[in-house]
ROTI-453254 format. One record per residue (C-alpha): x, y, z; chain. Coordinates in steps of 0.05 Angstrom, whole numbers. Each point is the difference from the previous one (the first is absolute). Example, Ala and Ser with C-alpha at 12.3 -4.5 7.8 and 13.67 -1.06 7.14 Angstrom:
<recs>
<rec <246, -90, 156>, 'A'>
<rec <27, 69, -13>, 'A'>
</recs>
This chain:
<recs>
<rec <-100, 172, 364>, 'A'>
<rec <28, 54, -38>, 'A'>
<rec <70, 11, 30>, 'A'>
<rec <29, -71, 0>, 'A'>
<rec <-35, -13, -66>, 'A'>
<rec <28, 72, -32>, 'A'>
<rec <72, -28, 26>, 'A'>
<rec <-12, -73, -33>, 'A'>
<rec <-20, 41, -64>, 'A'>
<rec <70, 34, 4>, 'A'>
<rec <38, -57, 19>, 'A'>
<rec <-31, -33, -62>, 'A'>
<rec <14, 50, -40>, 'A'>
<rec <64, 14, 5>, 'A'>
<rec <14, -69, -4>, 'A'>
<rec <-40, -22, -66>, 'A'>
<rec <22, 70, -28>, 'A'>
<rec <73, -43, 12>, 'A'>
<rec <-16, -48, -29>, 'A'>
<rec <-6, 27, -69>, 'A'>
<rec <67, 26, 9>, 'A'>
<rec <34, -53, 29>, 'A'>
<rec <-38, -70, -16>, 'A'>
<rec <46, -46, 23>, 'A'>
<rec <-30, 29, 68>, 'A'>
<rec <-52, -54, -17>, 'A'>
<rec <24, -37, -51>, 'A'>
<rec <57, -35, 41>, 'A'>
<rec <-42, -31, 71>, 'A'>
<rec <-51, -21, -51>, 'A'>
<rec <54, -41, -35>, 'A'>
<rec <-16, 34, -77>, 'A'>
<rec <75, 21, -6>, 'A'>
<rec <42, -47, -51>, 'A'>
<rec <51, -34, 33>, 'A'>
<rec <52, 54, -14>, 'A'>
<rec <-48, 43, 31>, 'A'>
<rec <-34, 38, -59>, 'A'>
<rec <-66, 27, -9>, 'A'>
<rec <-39, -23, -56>, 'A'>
<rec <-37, 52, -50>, 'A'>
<rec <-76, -33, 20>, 'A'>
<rec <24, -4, 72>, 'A'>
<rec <16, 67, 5>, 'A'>
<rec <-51, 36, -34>, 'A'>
<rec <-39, -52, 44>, 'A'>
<rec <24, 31, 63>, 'A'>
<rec <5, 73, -24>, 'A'>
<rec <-84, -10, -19>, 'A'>
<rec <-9, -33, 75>, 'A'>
<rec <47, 64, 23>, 'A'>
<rec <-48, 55, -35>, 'A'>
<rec <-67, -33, 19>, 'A'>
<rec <24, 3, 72>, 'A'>
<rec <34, 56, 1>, 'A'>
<rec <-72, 36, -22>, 'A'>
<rec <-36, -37, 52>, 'A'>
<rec <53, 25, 65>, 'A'>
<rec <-21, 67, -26>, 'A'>
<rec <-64, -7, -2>, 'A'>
<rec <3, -22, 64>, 'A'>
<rec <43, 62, 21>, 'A'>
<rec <-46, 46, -29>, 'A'>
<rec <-71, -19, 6>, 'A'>
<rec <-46, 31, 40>, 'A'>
<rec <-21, -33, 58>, 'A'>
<rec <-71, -35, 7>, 'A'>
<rec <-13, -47, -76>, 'A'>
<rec <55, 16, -41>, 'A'>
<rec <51, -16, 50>, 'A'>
<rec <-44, -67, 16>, 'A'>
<rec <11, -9, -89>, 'A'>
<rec <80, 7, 5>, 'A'>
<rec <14, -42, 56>, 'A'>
<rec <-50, -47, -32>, 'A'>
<rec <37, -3, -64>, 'A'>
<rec <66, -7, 38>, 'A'>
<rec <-24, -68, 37>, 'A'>
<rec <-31, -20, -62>, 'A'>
<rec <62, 2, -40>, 'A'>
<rec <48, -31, 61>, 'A'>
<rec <-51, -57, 8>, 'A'>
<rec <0, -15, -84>, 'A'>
<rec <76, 11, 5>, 'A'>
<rec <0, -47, 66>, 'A'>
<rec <-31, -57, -44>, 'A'>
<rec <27, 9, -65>, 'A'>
<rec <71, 0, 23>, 'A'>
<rec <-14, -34, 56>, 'A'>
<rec <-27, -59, -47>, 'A'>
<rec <43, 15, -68>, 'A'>
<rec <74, 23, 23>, 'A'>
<rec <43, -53, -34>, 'A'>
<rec <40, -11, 56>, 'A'>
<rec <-36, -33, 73>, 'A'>
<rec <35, 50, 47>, 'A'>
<rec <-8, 58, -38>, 'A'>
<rec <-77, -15, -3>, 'A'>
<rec <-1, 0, 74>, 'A'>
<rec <36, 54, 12>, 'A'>
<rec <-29, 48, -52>, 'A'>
<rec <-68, -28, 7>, 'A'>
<rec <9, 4, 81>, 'A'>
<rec <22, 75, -5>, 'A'>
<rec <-60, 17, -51>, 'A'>
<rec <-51, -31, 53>, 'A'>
<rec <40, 29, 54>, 'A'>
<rec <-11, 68, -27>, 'A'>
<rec <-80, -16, -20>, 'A'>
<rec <-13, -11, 68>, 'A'>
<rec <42, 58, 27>, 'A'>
<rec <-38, 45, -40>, 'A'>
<rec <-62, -28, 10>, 'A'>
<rec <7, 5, 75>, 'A'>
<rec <18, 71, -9>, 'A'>
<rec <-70, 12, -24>, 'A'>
<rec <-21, -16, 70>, 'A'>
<rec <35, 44, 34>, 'A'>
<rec <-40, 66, 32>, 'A'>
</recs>
């Protein structure tokens, strides 16, 4: 478990740590851009609070020790890509993006839950 999950926890890290950053990273495939392309003040501070929260947990799951605290990161991490799964998957304003952001969060739930199986 620990290798492939450690790398997950990196990969998500660097990415949410991105997204605080950059937002549109997130804000355009899930169709919360204006038509002109802008970034709204809730949106963004929206996506930077999704950006910090996961950002925590990918180093969490770079850094715990092996055995139950390990087993509590990569918890947390499916537990937040499932709730993201259904909440965007369910709320996104636009069909599409709720597929495709809501495909990618589940996508990413299972991945890491699978990587919890690994020996």
């Amino acid at each position: 478990m620990p290798a492939l999950t450690r790398a997950l926890g990196g990969i998500t890290a660097a990415y949410s740590a991105a997204l605080i950053v950059a937002p549109k990273l997130l804000a355009k495939p899930s169709g919360l851009t204006s038509p002109t392309g802008e970034i709204t003040r809730p949106v963004r501070t929206l996506i930077a609070a999704i950006g910090a929260r996961d950002t925590a947990i990918g180093v969490a799951m770079m850094l715990a020790p092996a055995g139950k605290p390990l087993q509590i990161a990569l918890a947390a991490r499916v537990t937040a890509d499932a709730a993201d799964a259904t909440i965007f998957g369910l709320s996104l304003p636009d069909k599409s993006a709720r597929a495709k952001i809501g495909g990618f969060a589940a996508g990413w739930a299972l991945l890491c839950a699978l990587s919890g199986l690994q020996r």
